[in-house]
N, C-alpha and C positions, 0 to 999 in steps of 0.2 A: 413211357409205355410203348411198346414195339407197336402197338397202330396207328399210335401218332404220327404220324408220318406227312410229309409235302404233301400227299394227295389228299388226306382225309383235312388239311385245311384248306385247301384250292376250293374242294369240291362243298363240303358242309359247315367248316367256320368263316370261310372269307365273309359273309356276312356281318360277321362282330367287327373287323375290319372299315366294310363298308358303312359302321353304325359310329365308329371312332371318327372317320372321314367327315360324317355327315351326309351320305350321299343316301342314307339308309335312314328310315323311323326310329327313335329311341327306342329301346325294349320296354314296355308296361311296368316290367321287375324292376327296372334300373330307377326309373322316376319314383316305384312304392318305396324301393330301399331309402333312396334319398329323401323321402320326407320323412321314414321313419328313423333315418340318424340325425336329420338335422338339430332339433331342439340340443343334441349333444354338442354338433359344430360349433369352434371358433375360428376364429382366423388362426390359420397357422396350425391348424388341426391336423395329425396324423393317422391316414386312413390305410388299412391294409386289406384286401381284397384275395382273397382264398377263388383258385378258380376263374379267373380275370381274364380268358382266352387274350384280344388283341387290346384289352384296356378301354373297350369300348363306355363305361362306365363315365368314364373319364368328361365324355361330352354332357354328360346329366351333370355332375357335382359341378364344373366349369360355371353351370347356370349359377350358384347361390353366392361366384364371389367374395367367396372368402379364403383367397390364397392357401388353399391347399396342399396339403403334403402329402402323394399320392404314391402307394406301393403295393403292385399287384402282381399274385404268383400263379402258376400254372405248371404241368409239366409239360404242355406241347408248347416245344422249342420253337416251332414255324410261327406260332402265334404269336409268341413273343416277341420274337425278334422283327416280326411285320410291325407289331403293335410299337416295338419302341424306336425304329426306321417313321413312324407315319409320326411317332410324336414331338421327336426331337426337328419335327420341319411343323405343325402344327403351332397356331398361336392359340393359346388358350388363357387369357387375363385372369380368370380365377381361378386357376393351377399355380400353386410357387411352385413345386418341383414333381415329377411323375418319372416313374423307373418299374418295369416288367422283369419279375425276375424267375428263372427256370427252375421249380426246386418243387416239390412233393409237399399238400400241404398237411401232410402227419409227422411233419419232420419240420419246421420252420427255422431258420437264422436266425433269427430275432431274437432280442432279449427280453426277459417280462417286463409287461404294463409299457412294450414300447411301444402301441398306438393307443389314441383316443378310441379308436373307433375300428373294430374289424368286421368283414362282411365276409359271406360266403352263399353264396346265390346256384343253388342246383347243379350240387359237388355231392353232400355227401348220401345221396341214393347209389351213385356210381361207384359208391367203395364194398370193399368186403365187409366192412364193419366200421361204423362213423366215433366210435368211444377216440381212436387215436386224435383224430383229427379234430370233435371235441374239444380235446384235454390242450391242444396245441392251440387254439381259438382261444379260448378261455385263458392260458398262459401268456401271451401278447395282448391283450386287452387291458387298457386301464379303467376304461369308461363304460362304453354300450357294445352290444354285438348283436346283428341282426344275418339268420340266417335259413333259407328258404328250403326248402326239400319237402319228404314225401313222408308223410305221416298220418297214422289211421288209429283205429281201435286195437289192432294186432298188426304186427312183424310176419311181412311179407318179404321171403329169399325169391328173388325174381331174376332170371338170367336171360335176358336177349337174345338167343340163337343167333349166329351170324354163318351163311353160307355162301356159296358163289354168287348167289343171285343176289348179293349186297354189294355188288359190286362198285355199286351207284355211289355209294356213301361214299370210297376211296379207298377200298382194301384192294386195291389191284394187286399190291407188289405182294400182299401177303398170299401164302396158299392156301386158300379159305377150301373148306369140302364142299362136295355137290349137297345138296340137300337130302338126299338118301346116305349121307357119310353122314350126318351132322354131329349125330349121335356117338357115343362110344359105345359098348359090350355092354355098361352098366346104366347106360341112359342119360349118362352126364354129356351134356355140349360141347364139341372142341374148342369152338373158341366162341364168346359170347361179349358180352359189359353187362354190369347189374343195371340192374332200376327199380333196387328195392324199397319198401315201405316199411318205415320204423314206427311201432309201438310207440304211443305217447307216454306211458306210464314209463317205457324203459327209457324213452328219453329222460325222462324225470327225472328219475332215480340218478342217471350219472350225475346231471344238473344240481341235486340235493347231498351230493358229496363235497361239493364245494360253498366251505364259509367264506368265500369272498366275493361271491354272488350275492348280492343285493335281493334283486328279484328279478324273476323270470315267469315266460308267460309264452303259450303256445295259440296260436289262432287261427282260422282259417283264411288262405288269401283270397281276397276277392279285392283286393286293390288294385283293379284294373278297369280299363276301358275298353267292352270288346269288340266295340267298331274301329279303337284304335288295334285291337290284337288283330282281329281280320284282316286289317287293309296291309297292317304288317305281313300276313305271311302271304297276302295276295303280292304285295311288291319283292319281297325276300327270295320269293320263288322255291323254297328251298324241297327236295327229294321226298322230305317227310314233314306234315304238317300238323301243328295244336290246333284243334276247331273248338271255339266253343259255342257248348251246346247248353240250354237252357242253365246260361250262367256256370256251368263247368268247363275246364281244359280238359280235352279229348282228344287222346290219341290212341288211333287206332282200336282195338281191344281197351284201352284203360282209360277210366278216368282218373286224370292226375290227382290227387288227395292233399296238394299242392298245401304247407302252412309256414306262416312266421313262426320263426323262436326269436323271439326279443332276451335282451338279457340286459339286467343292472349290473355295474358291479360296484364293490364298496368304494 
């Protein structure tokens, strides 16, 4: 995507970077995920990771030791390529083999049922519409799939406005408008990213098209620690911050509606 670009990882993912290194907190997500695919792990398990910016994941599953087979996608190139530079000099004992690869995760390489285990950790709010990507999860999976996003009672289309005054984030090189331009004629945003909220029911429904699905199950995250999430973004430092507040992720205007989707499959 044309805003991925050097600056917007310098500026707001080096972080996942500094979390792969070590020099950074685990993410809260990364540890929930990991306990909720392990009962699936064996040795020699193959994981595939939707959304993997720098591979930072990688130092949680390291912990369980069981010679992993690790493959995570993303489309920003910077991220990638930092992530699989810091890994190929990394020792990591319970990694067998770890590769970052740059490709769209509504589109995947892979063949079907070729990992044990695919993750996808707050991707698909950022899409126009999560059914592709879905369909592509659920196609590479032989075993379990655990995947985190924004889910509510109703389907919320939600667009981020982005304008000059974002400059922070790392859209320098793009021509973002003033904030009196943001808009167009018709009220639509120049240039924005979703952060939308999907219907559980409609998540459902795609989920209940497929008979190779075992079973599935939606729930609220709260597997977390939030003196661990705090001290996180007190160290992260980062431009924009999650607080939570009486037990919820809070940003800005939103509360995050943050849920697992777990999944069997036969």
């Amino acid at each position: 995507m044309e805003y991925l670009q050097g600056q917007v990882f310098e500026i707001y993912s080096s972080h996942n970077l500094k979390r792969l290194l070590g020099l950074r907190p685990e993410k809260e997500s990364s540890k929930a995920v990991v306990d909720l695919i392990y009962p699936y792990l064996r040795s020699n398990s193959r994981i595939l990771e939707i959304g993997c910016s720098s591979g930072h994941l990688l130092r949680t599953l390291n912990k369980k030791n069981l010679s992993l087979n690790y493959t995570g996608v993303d489309i920003d190139k910077y991220a990638i390529s930092k992530g699989n530079e810091a890994i190929s000099k990394l020792s990591l004992p319970g990694i067998n083999s770890a590769e970052l690869i740059e490709v769209s995760g509504t589109k995947l390489p892979f063949a079907p049922n070729e990992f044990d285990v695919v993750i996808s950790l707050n991707v698909l709010e950022h899409l126009n519409e999560p059914r592709y990507a879905i369909e592509e999860i659920l196609r590479c999976a032989k075993s379990f799939i655990a995947i985190r996003t924004l889910v509510s009672d109703q389907t919320f289309i939600v667009k981020e406005v982005r304008n000059s005054h974002h400059d922070y984030l790392g859209y320098e090189h793009l021509d973002l408008p003033k904030p009196k331009d943001e808009l167009d004629e018709f009220g639509n945003p120049k240039v924005f990213i979703y952060q939308n909220v999907y219907n559980k029911t409609f998540i459902g429904e795609i989920l209940n098209e497929h008979k190779e699905i075992k079973k599935w199950e939606i729930f609220e995250d709260n597997l977390f620690d939030a003196k661990a999430f705090d001290l996180d973004n007190q160290i992260s430092n980062l431009p924009r911050i999650t607080k939570i507040i009486d037990g919820k992720q809070v940003r800005g205007l939103f509360i995050d509606t943050n849920q697992w989707i777990t999944i069997e499959m036969n």
